[in-house]
N, C-alpha and C positions, 0 to 999 in steps of 0.2 A: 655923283661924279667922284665924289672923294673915296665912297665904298667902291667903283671901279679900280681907282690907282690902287687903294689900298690891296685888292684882289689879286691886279698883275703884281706887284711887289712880293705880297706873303704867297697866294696861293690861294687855292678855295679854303678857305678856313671851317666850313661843315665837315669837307670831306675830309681834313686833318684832325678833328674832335670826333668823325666816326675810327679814322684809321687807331687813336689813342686808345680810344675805348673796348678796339676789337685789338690790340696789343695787353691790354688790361686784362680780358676774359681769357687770352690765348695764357697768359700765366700766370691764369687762378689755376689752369687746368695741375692732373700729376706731373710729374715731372716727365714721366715717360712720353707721354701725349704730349706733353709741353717742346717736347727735342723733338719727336716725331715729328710734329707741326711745324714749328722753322727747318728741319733738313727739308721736308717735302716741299715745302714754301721756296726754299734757298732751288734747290732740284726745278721746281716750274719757272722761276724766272732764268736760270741758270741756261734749262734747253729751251724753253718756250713751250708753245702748245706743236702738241704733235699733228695738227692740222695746218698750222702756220696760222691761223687763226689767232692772234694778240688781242683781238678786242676783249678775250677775258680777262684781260689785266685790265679794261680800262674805269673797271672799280672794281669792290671790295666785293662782290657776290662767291665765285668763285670759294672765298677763303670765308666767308660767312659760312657759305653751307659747307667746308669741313669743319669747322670751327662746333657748329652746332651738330654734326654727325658725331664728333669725337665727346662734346660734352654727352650727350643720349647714352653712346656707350659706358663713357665713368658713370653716369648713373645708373645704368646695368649692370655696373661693374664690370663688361670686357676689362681685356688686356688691348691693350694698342693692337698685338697683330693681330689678335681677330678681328680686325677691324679694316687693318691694312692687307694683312695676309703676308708674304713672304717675299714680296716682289712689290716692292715700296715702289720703284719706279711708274711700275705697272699701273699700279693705283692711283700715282700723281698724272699719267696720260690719258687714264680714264674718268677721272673723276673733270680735267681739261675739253677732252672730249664732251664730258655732260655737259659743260657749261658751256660750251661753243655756240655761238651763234650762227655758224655757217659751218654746216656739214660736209662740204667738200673738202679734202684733204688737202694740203699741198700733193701729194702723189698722186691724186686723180686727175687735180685740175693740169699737173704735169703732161700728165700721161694724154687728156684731152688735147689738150693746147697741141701736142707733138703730134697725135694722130690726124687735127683739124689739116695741119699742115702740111701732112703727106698725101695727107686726099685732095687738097688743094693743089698742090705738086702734080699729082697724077693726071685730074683736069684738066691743067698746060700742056700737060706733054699729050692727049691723046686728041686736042685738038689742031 
């Protein structure tokens, strides 16, 4: 009982002790990968995911594996942009994209939604 209150009070406290420690790792990195990683980070909360798809915020997966792509490359020694490439955005949509759990876009399931609708429309009228 008292670890419930305590929980709604603070929070999940694992998932605060993972977030610390993936802030820790994020700047051991260089410096360059270090800015990289928070503007891209700041960039995906900023627009969201380009699916409409949120559920990859609803942990830290998402930022684990750039996190762990960007360290692989300092140990290859890349530079950030070959890593990123030239079109930072691009990268934080796609990399969103990968971790999406549901592959329908907002634009598709638009565009469904509106076509269901006119064929529905149609129906009525030729009956």
């Amino acid at each position: 009982m008292l670890n419930k209150a305590l929980e709604f009070v603070i929070g999940d406290i694992s998932g605060k002790k993972e977030y610390r420690q993936l802030e820790k790792r994020i700047n051991q990195l260089p410096k360059e990968y270090n800015v990289a990683f928070k503007k891209i980070r700041k960039y995906m909360y900023t627009v969201s995911a380009p699916n409409g798809d949120m559920e990859v915020f609803n942990d830290l997966t998402i930022f684990v594996n750039m996190l762990e792509l960007f360290e692989e490359a300092v140990a290859e020694g890349k530079r950030v942009n070959e890593v990123i490439g030239n079109d930072a955005d691009q990268f934080a949509d796609n990399l969103m994209l990968a971790n999406s759990k549901n592959p329908e876009t907002t634009r598709t399931k638009l565009n469904a939604e509106i076509q269901a609708y006119f064929q529905k429309e149609e129906k009525n009228h030729v009956k």
